[in-house]
C-alpha atoms as a printed R data frame, in Angstrom:
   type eleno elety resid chain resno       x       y       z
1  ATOM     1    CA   UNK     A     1 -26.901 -23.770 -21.093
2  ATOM     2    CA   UNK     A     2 -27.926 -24.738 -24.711
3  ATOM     3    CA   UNK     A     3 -31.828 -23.834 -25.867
4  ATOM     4    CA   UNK     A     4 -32.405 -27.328 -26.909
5  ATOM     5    CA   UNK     A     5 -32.232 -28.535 -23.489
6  ATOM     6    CA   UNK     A     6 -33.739 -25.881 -21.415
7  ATOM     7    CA   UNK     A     7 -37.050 -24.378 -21.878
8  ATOM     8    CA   UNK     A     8 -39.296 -21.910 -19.320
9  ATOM     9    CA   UNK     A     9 -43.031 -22.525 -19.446
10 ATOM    10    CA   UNK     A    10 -45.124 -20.658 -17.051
11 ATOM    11    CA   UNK     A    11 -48.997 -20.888 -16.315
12 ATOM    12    CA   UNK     A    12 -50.809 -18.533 -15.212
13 ATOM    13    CA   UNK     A    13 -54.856 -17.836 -14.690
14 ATOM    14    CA   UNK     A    14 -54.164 -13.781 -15.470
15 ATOM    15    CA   UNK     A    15 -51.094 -13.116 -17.775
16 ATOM    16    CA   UNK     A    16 -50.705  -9.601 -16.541
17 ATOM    17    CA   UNK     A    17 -48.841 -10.375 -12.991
18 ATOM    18    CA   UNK     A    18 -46.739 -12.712 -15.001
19 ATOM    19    CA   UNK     A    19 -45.902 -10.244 -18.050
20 ATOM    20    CA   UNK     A    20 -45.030  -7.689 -15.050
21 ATOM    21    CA   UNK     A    21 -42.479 -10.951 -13.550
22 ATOM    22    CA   UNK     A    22 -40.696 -11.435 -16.675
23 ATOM    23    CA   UNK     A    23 -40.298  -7.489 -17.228
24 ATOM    24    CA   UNK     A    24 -38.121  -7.562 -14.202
25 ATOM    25    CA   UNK     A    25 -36.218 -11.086 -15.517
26 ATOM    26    CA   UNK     A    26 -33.346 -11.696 -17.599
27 ATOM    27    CA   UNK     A    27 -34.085 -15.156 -19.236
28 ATOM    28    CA   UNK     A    28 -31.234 -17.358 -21.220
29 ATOM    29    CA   UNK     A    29 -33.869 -19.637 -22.331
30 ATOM    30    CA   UNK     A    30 -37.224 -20.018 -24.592
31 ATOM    31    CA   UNK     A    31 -40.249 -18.198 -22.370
32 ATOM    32    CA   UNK     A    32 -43.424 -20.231 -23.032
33 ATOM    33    CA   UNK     A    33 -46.610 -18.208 -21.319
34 ATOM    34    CA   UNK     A    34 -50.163 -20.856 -21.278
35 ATOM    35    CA   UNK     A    35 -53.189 -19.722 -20.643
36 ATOM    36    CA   UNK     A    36 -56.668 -20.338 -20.936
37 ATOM    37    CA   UNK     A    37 -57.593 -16.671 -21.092
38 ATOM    38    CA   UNK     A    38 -59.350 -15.545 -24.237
39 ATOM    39    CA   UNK     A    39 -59.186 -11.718 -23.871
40 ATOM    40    CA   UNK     A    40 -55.366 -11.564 -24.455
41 ATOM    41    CA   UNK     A    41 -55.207  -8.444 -26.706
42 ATOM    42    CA   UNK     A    42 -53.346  -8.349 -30.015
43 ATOM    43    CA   UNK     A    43 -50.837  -5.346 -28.374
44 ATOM    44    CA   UNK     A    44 -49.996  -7.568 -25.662
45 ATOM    45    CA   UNK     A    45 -49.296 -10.377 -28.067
46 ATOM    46    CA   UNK     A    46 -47.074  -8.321 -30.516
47 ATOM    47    CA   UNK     A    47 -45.775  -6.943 -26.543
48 ATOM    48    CA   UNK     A    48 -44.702 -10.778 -25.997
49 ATOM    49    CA   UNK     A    49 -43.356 -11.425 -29.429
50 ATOM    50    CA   UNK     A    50 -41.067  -8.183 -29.429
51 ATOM    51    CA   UNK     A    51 -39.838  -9.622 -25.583
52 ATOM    52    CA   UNK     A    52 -39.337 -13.213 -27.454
53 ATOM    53    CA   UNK     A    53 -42.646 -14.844 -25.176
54 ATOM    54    CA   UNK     A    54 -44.566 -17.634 -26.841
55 ATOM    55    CA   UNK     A    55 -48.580 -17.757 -25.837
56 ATOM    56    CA   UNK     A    56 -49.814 -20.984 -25.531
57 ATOM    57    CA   UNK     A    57 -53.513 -21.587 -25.980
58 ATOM    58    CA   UNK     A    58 -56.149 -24.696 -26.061
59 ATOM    59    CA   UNK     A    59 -56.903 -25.502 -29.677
60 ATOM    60    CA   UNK     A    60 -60.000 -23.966 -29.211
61 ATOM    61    CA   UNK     A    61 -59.274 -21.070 -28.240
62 ATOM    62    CA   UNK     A    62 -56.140 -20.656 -30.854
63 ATOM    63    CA   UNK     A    63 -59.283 -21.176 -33.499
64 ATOM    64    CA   UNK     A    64 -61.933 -19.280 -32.076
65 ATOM    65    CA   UNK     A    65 -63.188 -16.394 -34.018
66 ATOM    66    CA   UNK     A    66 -64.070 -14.603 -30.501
67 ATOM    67    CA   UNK     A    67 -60.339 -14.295 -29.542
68 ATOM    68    CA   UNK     A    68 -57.622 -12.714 -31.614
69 ATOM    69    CA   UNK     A    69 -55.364 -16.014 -31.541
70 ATOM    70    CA   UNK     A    70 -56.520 -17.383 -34.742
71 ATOM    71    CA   UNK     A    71 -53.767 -15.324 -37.039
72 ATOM    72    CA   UNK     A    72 -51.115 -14.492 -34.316
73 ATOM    73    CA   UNK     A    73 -47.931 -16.132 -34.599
74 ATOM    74    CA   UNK     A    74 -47.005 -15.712 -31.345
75 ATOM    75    CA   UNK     A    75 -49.604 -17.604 -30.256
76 ATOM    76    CA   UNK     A    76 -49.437 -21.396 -30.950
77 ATOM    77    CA   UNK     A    77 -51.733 -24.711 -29.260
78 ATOM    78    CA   UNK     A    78 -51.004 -26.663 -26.634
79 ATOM    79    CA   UNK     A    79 -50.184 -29.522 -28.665
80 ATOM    80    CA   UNK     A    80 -48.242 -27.574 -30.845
81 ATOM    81    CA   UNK     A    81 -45.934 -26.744 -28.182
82 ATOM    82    CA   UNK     A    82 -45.651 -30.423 -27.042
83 ATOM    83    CA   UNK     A    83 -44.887 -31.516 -29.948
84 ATOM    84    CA   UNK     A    84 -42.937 -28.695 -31.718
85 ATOM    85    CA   UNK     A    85 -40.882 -27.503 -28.697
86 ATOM    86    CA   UNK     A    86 -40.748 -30.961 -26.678
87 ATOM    87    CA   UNK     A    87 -40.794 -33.829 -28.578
88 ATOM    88    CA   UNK     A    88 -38.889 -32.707 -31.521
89 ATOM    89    CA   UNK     A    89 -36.660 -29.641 -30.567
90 ATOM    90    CA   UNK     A    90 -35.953 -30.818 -26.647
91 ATOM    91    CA   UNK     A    91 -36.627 -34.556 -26.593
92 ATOM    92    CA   UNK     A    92 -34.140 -34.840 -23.556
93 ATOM    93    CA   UNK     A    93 -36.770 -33.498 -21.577
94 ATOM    94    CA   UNK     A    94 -38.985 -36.673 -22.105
95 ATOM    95    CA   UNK     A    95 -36.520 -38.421 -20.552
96 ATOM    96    CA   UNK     A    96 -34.718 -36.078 -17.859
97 ATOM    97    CA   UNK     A    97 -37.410 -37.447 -15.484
């Protein structure tokens, strides 16, 4: 299985059942985490980035001064992942379906 044509993306209301999921899993492919949660701390963020996890976050949440998003790496939008990890790095996934 090549990364460019397989991707994970998992969403979740609460991160921390699916954190505890993908501790027990042994993944061959990009792990995508979204959320809408805006108390994701910067220790489980650097937790995810060390374990190769991508948060994915509304726009406003990934600029919001009252979440920790706003400088993370690991933490990119929405449409940043459409675009960025869909349309241009796996574009056979627009048209698997």
């Amino acid at each position: 299985m090549r990364d460019r044509d397989t991707l994970i993306h998992r969403l979740k209301t609460t991160l921390r059942e699916r954190l505890k999921q993908l501790g027990l899993e042994r993944l061959r492919a990009p792990v995508f985490l979204a959320t809408v949660d805006d108390r994701v701390s910067s220790e489980a963020i650097a937790d995810m980035a060390r374990n190769a996890i991508v948060l994915v976050v509304p726009e406003s949440l990934k600029a919001s001064k009252e979440a920790v998003y706003e400088k993370e790496d690991a933490v990119i939008t929405f449409r940043d992942f459409f675009h960025d990890q869909i349309r241009v790095r796996r574009p056979a996934l627009l048209v698997a379906g």
